[in-house]
N, C-alpha and C positions, 0 to 999 in steps of 0.2 A: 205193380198191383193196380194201376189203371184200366181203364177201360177206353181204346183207340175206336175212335168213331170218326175219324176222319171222312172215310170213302163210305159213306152210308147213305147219303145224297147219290149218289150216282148209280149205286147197288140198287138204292128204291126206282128210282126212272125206270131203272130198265124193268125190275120186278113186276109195276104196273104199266108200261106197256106192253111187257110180253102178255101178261094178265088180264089185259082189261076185258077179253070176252069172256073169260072163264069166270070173271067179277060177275059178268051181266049173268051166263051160264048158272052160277049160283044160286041167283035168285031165281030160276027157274026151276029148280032143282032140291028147292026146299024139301024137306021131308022124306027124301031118299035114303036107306040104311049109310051108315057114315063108314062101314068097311063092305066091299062087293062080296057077294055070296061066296067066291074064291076066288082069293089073296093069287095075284101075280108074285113071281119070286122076287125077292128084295134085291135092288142094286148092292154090288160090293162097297162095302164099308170106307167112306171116301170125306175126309172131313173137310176137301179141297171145293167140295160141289156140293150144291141143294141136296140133288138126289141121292149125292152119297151118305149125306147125313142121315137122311131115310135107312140104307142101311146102316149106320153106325147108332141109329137107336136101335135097331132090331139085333145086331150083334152086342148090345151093350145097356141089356134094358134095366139092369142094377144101378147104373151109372148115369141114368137120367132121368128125369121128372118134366112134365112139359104140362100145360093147358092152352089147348085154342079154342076161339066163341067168334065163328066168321061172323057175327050178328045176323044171321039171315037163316038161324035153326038149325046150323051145324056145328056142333062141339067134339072135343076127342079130348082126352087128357091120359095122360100115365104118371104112379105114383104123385098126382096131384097134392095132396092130403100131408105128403111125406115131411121132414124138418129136412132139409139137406140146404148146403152151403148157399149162398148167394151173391156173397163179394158184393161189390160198387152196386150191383141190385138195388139191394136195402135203403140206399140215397132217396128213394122214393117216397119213404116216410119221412124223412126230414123235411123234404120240402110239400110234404101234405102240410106236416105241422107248424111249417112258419108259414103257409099258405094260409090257414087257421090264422094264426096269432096276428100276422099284417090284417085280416078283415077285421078282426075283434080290436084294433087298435093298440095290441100286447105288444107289439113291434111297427117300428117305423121301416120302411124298406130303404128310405135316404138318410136312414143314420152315417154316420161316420163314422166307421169301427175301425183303431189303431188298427196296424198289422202289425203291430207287436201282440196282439190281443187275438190275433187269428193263426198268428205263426204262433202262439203259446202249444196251441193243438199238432202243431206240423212237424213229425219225425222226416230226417232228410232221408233221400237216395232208397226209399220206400214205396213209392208211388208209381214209379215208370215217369220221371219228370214232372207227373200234373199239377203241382204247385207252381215250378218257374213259370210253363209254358202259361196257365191262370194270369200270374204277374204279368207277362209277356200282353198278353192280350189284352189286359187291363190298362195296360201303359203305368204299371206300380214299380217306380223305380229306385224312389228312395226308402230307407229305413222306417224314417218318420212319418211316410204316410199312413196317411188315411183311404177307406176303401169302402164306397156305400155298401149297405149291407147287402140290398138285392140283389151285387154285383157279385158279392162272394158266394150268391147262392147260385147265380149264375155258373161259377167256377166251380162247384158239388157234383154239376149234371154236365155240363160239356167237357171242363176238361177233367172230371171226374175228380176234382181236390178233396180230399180226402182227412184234412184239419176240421173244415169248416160242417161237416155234421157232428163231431162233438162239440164244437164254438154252438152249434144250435142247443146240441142237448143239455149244456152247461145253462146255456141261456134261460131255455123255456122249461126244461124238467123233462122226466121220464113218464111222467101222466100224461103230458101232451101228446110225447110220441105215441102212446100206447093209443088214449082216446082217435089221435089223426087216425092209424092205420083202422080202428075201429068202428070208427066211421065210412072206411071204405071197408068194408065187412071181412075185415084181416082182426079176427078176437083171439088169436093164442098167442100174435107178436113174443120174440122175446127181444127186450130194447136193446136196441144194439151199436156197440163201441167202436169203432174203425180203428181209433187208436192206440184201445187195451186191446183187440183184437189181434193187432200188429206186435205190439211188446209181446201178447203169449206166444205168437210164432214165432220172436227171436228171443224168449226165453222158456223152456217149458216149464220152470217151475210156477206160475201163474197161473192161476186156474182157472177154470171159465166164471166162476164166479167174484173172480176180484179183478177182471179187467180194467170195468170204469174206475176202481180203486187204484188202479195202477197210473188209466190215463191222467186221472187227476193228482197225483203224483207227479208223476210227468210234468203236467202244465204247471205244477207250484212248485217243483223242489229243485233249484237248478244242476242238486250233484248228482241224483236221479236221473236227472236227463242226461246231463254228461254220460252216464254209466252206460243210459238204454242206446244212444248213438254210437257207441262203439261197438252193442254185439253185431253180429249176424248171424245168417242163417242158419249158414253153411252151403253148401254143392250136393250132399245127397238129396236129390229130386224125389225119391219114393218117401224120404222122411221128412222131407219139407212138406209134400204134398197131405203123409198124414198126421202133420199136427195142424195144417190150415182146417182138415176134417173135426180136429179134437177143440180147437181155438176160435176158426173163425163166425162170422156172422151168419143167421142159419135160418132158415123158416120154408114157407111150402109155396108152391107153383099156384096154387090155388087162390090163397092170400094177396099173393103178390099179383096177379091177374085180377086179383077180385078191385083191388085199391086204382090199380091202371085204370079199368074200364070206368069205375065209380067217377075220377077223376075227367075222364074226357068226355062221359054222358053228361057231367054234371049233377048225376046224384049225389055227390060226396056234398053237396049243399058247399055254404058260403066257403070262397076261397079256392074253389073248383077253377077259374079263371086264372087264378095268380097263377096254380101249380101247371095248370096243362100249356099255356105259355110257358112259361118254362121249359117243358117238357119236351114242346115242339116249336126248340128254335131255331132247327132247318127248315127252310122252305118245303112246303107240301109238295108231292109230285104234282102233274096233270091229274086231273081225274079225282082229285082227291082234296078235302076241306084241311086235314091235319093229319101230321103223323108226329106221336111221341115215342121215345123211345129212352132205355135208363139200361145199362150191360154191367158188368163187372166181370171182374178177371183176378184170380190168387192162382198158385203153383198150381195145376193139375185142374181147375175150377175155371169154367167161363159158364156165362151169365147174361140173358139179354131179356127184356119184358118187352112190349111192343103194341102199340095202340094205331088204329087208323081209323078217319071219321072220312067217310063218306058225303059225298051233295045230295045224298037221299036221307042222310039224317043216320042210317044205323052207321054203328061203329063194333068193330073186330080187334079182339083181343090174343096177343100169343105170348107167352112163356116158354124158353127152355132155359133149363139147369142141370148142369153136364158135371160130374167130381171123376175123379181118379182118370184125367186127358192121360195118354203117356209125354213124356216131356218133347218129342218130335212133335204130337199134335199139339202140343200146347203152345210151343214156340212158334209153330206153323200158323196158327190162328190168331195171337197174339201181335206175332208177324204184319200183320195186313191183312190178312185170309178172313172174309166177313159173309161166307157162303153159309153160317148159320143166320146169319140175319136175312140172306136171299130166303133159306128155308121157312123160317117167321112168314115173311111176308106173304110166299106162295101159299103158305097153308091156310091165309088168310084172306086170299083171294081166288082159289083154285080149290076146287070139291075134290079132284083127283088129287092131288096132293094130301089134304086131309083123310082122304081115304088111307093111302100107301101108310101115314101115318097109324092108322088104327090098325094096320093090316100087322105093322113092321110090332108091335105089341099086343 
């Protein structure tokens, strides 16, 4: 239930050098209709390549929600508005909110947080690894350490740990999450659980509204946790996939784009800094000031938001939000396969590619 960002440095080079005159091209090109008077025929549905993905929203337009803002006055979006799932997306709000809380002095970033007190939040063999690999990278080896807090927020967005936004929400509270995304002009938020999220999908009788009742259960009851550690799934894909729809964490392409861009403009005011560091702790391509990026991935669900700041100052916004993959595409992409994230970027710097987008909708 991770999100694999490994090869996404490498994705992005090529992305904006294949790109970079169609970047410049852009800006020439402002104010031009965003789909051509007629739509060329859509590439076959191919969730291996950029262009296939093109047709796989056009084959598949129930199944997907997207907004892009090249910042140079070209936008597209479909079912923007919609609540549909998000997976490890959502991470983005948490670290608005302790981006918030470290400026307001509510949080020290060099605290020393037990990892007893971080693994309170942490269901095993749930994740796709990204709590060990976290540890791993942190050099966290013994029991009894200690783990500055920054660092664990560190572990939220790269290796996409998955304890440590309810370790926040516990902390700071559910007004904070709600006021951060608010602040990046996301007002319908619904606050959201990673951990209750997870118990509903390996339990159904949970409802969606007593997750975070469960996760904090979870984190205080130890026979409760014993119990929730041993269910699972199960193996049927099509039922896995729709109680992640009935259970998991959920809201709109629009929201979620609107908090990215706020955060990397720096309209999102104080704490803009902490989060978008964070955000973009891969090195920039050429050509380019920053790029942030936050994905997520459940059965059937993947998940990418995507920010780039330009040396001229504007910066480009993309979202998609993909439900009901079948389990070959899902495994396929999940796999290594990051040709939606090629797509992000091209639409982000390529008119003709945003076009095919509005065309494929």
């Amino acid at each position: 239930m991770t999100r694999k960002l490994g090869t996404v440095t490498a994705a992005v080079a090529v992305a904006v050098s294949l790109g970079a005159c169609s970047a410049d091209d852009s800006a020439d090109r402002q104010g031009e209709p965003e789909a051509p008077a007629v739509c060329a025929p859509l590439p076959p549905a191919d969730i291996t390549t950029a262009s296939g993905w093109v047709g796989y929203v056009g084959s598949h337009p129930d199944d997907v929600a997207f907004a892009v803002d090249d910042g140079r006055g070209r936008t597209v979006a479909h079912r923007a508005g919609e609540t549909v799932p998000l997976a490890s997306a959502i991470k983005v709000v948490h670290l608005a909110a302790y981006a918030r809380a470290v400026v307001s002095g509510e949080l020290d970033p060099a605290e020393p947080v037990p990892l007893s007190e971080w693994e309170r939040w942490y269901l095993p063999n749930t994740d796709g690894g990204a709590h060990p690999k976290a540890l791993q990278r942190l050099g966290v080896t013994e029991p009894g350490a200690t783990v500055p807090l920054e660092q664990m927020v560190t572990a939220m967005i790269q290796e996409s740990d998955n304890a440590v936004p309810d370790y926040l929400r516990d902390r700071i509270g559910d007004a904070a999450l709600a006021d951060a995304a608010a602040q990046g002009g996301w007002d319908d938020l619904e606050v959201p659980t990673l951990l209750g999220s997870t118990i509903a999908l390996l339990d159904p009788a949970i409802s969606r509204d007593s997750r975070w009742d469960a996760a904090q259960r979870y984190a205080h009851d130890g026979a409760y946790r014993e119990q929730v550690v041993r269910m699972a799934p199960g193996d049927d894909f099509p039922a896995v996939t729709a109680r992640v729809q009935e259970s998991g964490v959920a809201g709109s392409a629009a929201g979620l784009a609107s908090l990215h861009r706020a955060i990397a403009t720096g309209d999102f005011g104080p704490g803009s800094d902490v989060a978008r560091r964070t955000l973009e702790w891969q090195p920039a391509p050429p050509g380019l000031d920053g790029l942030g990026f936050k994905g997520g991935n459940l059965p059937g669900v993947v998940t990418e938001a995507m920010t780039i700041r330009r040396t001229d100052g504007t910066v480009a916004t993309a979202v998609l939000l993909t439900s009901n993959l079948s389990s070959e595409d899902y495994l396929n992409i999940i796999g290594g396969n990051f040709a939606h994230q090629q797509l992000l970027l091209e639409a982000m710097t390529d008119p003709d590619t945003t076009s095919q987008l509005s065309c494929a909708v």
